[in-house]
C-alpha positions as CSV (number, residue, x, y, z in Angstrom):
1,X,14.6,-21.2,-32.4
2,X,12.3,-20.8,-29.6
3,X,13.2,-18.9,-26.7
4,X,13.0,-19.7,-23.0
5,X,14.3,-18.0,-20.3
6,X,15.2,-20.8,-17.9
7,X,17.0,-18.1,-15.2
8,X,13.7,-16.0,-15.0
9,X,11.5,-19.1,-14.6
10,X,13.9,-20.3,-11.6
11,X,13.7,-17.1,-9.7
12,X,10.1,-17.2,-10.3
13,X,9.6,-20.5,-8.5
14,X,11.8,-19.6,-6.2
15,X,9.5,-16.6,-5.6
16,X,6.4,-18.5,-5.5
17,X,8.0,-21.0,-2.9
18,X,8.4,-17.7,-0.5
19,X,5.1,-16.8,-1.2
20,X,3.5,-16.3,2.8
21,X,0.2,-16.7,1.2
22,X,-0.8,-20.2,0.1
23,X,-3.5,-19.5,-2.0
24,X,-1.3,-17.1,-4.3
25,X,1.7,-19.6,-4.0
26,X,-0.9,-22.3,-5.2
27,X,-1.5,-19.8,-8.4
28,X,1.8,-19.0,-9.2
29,X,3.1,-22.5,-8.9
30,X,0.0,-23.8,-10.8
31,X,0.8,-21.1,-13.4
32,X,4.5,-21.8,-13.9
33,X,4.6,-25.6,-13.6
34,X,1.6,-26.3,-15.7
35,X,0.5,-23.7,-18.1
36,X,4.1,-22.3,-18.4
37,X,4.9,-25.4,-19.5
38,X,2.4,-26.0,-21.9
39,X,1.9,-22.9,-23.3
40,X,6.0,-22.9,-24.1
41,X,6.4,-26.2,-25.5
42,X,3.5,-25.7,-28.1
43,X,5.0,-22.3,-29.0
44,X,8.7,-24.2,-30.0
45,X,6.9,-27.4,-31.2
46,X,4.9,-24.9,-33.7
47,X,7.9,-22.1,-33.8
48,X,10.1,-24.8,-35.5
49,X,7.5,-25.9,-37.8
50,X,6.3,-22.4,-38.9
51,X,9.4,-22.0,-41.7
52,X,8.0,-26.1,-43.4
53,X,4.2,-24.6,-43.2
54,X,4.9,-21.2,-44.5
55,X,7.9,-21.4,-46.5
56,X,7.1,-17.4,-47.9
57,X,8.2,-16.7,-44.1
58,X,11.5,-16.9,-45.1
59,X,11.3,-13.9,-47.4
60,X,9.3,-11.3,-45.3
61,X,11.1,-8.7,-44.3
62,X,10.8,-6.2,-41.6
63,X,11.3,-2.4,-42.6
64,X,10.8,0.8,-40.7
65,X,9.3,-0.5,-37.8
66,X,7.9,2.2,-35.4
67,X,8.7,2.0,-31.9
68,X,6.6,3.9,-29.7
69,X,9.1,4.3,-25.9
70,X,8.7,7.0,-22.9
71,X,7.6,6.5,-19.3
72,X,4.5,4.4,-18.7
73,X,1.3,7.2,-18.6
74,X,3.4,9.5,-20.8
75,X,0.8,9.0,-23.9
76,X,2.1,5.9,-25.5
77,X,-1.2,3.9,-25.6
78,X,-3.1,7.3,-26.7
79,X,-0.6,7.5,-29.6
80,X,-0.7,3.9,-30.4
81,X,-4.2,3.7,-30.4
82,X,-4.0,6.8,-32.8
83,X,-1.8,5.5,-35.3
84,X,-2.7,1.8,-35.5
85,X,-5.9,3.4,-37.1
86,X,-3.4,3.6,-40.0
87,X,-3.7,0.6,-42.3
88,X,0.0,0.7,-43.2
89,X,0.4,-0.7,-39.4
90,X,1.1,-4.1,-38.2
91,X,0.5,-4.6,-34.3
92,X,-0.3,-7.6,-32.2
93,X,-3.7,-7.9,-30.5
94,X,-3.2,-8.7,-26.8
95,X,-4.7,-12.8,-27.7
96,X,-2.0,-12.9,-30.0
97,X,0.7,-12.6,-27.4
98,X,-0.1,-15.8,-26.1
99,X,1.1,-17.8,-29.4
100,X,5.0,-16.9,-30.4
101,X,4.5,-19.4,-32.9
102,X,2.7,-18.3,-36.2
103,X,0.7,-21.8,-36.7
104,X,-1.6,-21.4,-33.6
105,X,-2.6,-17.8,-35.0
106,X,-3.3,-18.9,-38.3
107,X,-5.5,-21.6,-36.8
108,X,-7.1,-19.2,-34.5
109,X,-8.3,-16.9,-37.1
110,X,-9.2,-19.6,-39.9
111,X,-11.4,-20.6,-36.5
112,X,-12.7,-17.0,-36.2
113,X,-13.6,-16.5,-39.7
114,X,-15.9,-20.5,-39.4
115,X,-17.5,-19.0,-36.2
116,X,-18.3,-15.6,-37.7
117,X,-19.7,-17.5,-40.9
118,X,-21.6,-20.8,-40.0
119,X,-22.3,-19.8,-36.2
120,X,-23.3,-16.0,-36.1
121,X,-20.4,-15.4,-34.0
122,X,-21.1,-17.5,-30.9
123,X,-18.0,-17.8,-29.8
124,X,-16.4,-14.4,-30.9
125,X,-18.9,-13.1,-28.2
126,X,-18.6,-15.6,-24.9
127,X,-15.0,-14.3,-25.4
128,X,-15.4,-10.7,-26.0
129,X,-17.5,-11.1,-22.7
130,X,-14.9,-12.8,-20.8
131,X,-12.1,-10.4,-21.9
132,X,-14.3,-7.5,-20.7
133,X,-15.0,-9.1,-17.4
134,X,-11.2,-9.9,-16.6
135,X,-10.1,-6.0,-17.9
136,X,-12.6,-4.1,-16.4
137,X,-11.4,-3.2,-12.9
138,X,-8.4,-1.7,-14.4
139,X,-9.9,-0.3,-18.0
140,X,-10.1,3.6,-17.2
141,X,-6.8,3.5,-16.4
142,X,-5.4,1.5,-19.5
143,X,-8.0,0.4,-21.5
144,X,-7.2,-3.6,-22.3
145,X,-9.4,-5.7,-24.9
146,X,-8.3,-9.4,-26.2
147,X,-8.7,-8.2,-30.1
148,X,-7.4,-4.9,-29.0
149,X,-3.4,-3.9,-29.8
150,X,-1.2,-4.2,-26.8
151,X,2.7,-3.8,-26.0
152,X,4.2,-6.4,-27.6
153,X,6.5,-7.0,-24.7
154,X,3.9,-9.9,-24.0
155,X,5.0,-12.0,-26.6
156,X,7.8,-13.0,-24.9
157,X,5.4,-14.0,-22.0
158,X,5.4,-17.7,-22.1
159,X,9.0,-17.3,-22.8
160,X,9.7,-16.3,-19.1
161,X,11.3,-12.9,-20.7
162,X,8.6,-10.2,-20.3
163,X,8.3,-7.2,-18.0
164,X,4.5,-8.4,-17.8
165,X,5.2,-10.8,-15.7
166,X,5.9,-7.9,-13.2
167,X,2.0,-7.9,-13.1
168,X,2.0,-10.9,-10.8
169,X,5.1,-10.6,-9.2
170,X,6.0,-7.2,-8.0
171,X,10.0,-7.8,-7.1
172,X,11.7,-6.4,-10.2
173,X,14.6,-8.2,-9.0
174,X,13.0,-11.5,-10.0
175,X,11.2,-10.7,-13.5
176,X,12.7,-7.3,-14.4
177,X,13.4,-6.8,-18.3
178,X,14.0,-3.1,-18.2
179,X,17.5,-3.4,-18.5
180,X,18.1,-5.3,-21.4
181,X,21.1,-3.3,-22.8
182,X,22.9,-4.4,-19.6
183,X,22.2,-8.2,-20.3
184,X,25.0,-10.4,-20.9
185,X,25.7,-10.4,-24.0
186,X,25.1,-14.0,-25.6
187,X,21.3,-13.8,-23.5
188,X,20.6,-10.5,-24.8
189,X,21.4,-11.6,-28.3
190,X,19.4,-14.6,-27.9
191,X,16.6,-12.6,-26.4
192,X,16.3,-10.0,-28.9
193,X,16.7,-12.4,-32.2
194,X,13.6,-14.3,-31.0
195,X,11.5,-11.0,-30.6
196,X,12.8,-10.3,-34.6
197,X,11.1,-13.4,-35.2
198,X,8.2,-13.1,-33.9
199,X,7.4,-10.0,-35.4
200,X,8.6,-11.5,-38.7
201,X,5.7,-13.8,-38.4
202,X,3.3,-11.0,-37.0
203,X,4.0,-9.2,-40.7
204,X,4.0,-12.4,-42.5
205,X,0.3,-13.0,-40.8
206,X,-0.9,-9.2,-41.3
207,X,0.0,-9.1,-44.5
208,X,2.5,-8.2,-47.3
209,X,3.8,-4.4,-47.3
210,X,3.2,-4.0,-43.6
211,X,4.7,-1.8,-41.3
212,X,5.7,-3.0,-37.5
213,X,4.2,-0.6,-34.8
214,X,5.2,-1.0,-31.3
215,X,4.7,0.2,-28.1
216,X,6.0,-0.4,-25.2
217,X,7.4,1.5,-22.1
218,X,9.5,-1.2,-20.7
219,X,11.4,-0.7,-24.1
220,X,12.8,2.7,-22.9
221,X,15.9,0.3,-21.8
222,X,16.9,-1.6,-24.6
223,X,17.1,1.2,-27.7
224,X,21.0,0.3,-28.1
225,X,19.6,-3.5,-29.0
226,X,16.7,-2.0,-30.8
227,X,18.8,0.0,-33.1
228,X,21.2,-3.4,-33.4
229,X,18.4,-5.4,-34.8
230,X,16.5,-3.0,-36.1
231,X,18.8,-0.8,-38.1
232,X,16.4,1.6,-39.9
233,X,13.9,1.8,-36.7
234,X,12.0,4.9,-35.8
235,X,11.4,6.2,-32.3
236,X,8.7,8.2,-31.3
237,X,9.2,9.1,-27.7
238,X,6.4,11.2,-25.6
239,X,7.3,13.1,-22.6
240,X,5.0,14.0,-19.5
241,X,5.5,15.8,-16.6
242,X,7.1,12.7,-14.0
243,X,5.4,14.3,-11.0
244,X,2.4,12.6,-12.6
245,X,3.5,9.7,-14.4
246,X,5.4,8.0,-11.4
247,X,2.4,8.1,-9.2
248,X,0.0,7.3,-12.1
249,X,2.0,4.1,-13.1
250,X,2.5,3.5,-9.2
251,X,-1.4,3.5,-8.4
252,X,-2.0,1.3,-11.8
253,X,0.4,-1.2,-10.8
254,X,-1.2,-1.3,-7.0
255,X,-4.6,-2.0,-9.1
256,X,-3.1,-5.0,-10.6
257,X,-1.1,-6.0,-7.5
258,X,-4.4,-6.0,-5.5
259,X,-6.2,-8.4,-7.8
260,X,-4.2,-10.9,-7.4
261,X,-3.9,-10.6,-3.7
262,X,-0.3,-9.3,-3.8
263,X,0.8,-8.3,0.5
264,X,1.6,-4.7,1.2
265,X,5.1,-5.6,2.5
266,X,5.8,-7.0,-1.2
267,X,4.2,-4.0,-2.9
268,X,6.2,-1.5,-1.3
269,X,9.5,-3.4,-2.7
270,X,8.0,-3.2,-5.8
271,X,7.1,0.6,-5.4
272,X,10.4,1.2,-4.8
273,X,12.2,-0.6,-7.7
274,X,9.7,0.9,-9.9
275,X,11.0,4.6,-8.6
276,X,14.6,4.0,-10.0
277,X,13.7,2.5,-12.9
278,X,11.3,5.4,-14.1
279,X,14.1,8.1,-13.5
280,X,16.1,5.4,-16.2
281,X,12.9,5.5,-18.2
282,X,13.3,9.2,-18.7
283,X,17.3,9.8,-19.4
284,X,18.3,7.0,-21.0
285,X,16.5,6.9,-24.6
286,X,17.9,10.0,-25.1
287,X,21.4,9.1,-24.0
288,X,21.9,6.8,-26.6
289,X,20.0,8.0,-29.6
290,X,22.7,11.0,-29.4
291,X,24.8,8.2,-30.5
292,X,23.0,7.1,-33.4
293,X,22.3,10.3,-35.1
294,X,21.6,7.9,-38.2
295,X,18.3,7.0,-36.6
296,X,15.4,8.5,-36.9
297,X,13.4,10.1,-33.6
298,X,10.9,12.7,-33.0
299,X,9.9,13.8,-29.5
300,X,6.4,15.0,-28.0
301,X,5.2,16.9,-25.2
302,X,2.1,14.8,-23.6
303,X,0.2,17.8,-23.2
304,X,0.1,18.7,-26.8
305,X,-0.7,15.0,-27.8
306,X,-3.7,15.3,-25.4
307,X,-5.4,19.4,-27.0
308,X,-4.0,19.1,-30.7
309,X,-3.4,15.5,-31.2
310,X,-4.0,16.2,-35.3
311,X,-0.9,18.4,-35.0
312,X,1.1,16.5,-33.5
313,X,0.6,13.3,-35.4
314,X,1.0,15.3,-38.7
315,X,4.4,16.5,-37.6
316,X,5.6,13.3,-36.1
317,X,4.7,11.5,-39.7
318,X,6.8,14.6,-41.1
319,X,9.5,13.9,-38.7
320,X,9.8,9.7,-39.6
321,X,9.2,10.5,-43.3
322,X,5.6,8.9,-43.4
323,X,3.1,10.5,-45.8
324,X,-0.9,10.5,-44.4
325,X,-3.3,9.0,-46.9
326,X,-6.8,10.2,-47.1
327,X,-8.4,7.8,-45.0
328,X,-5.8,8.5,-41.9
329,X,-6.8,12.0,-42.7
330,X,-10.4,11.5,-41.2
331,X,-8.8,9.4,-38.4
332,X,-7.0,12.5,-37.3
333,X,-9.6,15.2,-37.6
334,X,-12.1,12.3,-35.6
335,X,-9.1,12.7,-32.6
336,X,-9.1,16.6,-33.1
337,X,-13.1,16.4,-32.2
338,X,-12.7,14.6,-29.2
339,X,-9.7,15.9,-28.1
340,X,-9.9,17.2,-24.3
341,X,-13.3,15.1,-24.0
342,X,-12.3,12.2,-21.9
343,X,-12.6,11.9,-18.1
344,X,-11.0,9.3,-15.9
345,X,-11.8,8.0,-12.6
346,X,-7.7,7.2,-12.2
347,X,-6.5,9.4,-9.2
348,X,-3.0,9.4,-7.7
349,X,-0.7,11.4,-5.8
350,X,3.0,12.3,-4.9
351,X,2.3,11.6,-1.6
352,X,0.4,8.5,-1.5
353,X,3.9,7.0,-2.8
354,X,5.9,8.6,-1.0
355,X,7.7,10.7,-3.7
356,X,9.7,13.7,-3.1
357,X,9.2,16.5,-6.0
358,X,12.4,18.2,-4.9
359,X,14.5,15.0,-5.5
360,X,12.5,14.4,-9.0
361,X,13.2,17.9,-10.0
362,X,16.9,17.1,-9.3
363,X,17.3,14.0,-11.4
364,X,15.5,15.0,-14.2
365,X,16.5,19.2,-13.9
366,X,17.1,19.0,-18.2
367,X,13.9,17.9,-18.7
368,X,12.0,19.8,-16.6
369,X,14.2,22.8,-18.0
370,X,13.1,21.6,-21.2
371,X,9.4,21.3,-21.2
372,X,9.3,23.7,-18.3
373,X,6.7,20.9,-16.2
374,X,4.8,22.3,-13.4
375,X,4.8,21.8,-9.9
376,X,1.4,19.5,-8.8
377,X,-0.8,19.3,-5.8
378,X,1.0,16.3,-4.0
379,X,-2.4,15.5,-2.4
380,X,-5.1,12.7,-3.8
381,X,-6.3,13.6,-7.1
């Protein structure tokens, strides 16, 4: 069944009723009362008749998935983006994360495929126009397309139960989903057998023999409830030096906060609960794959992803028991070409957030041990 996180969806409109702006309390309220509503309702109408539409639903089955977890700006998106390339690979494009439901996709794409054919692809274009217009003030930081693969986190969007919502409402305290492992049980349950759903109908959609790939940074704390409904998952986790990932993330989620009009006062709440939860980010995966020895996990050091990203990719396949095909092959050695090429505009510092190295250092002393991370300039970069 379809699920709605009526708690979330409260504290949201409670939220919005705060809101000292009127014009952003006028969004939010518009957003959650209207399109919320809509949005949701079409999702369970369609969610309940996806099994009587597309009775071979029933039988797909999801093995191996990949799930792609470390600190947001640790490389997950580079690595994604690299092994999506491989046609074994399932993801969901970021319009797909509006529609749970498998019906409103099929009908989407049968509605693609009549625009592409009988009308040169007029549509296909007004909306490859409007997606690059909405993603472009924050593209060189995360590079965001509608038919481009993104965390699937955001199906549970409409559901009330995604860390994207964190986009528009910087107070983790009101749309956090970091945590899950800590959930109550019966919610987390709930929660976590609706995401197996959806990306039943994701593989069902993609095709037969498919393999689910996700990533997603907010994942980093809920691997106990991944490996509980995903016994024979894989992990791949990337690790980069925190003195620039918490400022990076920081300075990306000011971007987003600043587009929507989000105060300074609220912002620096936000910074904050961010902080503690990237110092999670970092120790917990590991904490409980020691548990699950069972499970298959490889590691990688950011900076090797970035010079020898061939390399690392062939090992990492070695690592989850994947064998590269020919055409993956040229994929890679394409990467290897441009790897160290690219130049961003993105700049952050320690200090524009307030961060202290020293206390960093402290929480995370195994892993700096471990990858022996450097010290950084803490001024504007």
């Amino acid at each position: 069944m379809f699920y709605f996180d009526w708690a979330c969806w409260g504290r949201m409109m409670r939220y919005a009723w705060n809101e000292s702006d009127p014009r952003r309390a006028r969004k939010l309220f518009s957003l959650l009362m209207i399109r919320v509503p809509l949005v949701a309702g079409l999702n369970a109408i369609c969610f309940a008749l996806d099994p009587i539409f597309f009775p071979g639903l029933r039988k797909t089955k999801i093995e191996t998935p990949v799930f792609v977890i470390g600190h947001g700006r640790s490389g997950t998106t580079h690595l994604h983006d690299l092994l999506y390339q491989d046609e074994r690979f399932s993801c969901f494009l970021m319009y797909e994360l509006f529609w749970s439901a498998l019906l409103p996709k099929v009908l989407i794409r049968w509605s693609a495929r009549f625009d592409a054919e009988r009308l040169g692809g007029f549509f296909a274009r007004r909306a490859r126009a409007r997606s690059d217009a909405r993603y472009s003030k924050t593209r060189d930081a995360h590079h965001q397309a509608a038919d481009y693969p993104e965390e699937d986190d955001g199906i549970l969007t409409y559901s009330c139960s995604s860390g994207s919502w964190s986009l528009r409402v910087p107070d983790l305290s009101v749309v956090g989903f970091h945590y899950v492992d800590e959930m109550p049980d019966r919610k987390r349950r709930r929660m976590m057998r609706f995401y197996r759903e959806c990306i039943r109908r994701q593989l069902y959609l993609n095709g037969p023999g498919k393999i689910h790939l996700s990533k997603n940074p907010t994942f980093t704390g809920r691997v106990e409830s991944l490996i509980e409904f995903f016994p024979d998952a894989k992990f791949i986790i990337p690790y980069r030096n925190p003195l620039e990932t918490m400022p990076s993330l920081l300075k990306l989620m000011r971007g987003f906060w600043e587009i929507r009009g989000v105060s300074e006062e609220r912002m620096e709440n936000g910074y904050r609960l961010i902080k503690e939860q990237s110092l999670h980010s970092y120790l917990y995966p590991a904490k409980v794959l020691a548990k699950h020895p069972e499970v298959l996990a490889t590691e990688i050091d950011y900076r090797e992803l970035i010079e020898q990203p061939k390399a690392v990719v062939e090992r990492v396949y070695r690592d989850i028991g994947f064998p590269i095909d020919a055409g993956f092959e040229r994929v890679l050695d394409d990467a290897q070409a441009r790897a160290g090429k690219h130049e961003t505009k993105h700049r952050y510092s320690l200090v524009e957030f307030d961060l202290d190295e020293a206390a960093i250092r402290e929480e995370l002393a195994p892993l700096f041990e471990r990858f022996d991370w450097p010290s950084v300039d803490a001024r504007p970069r």
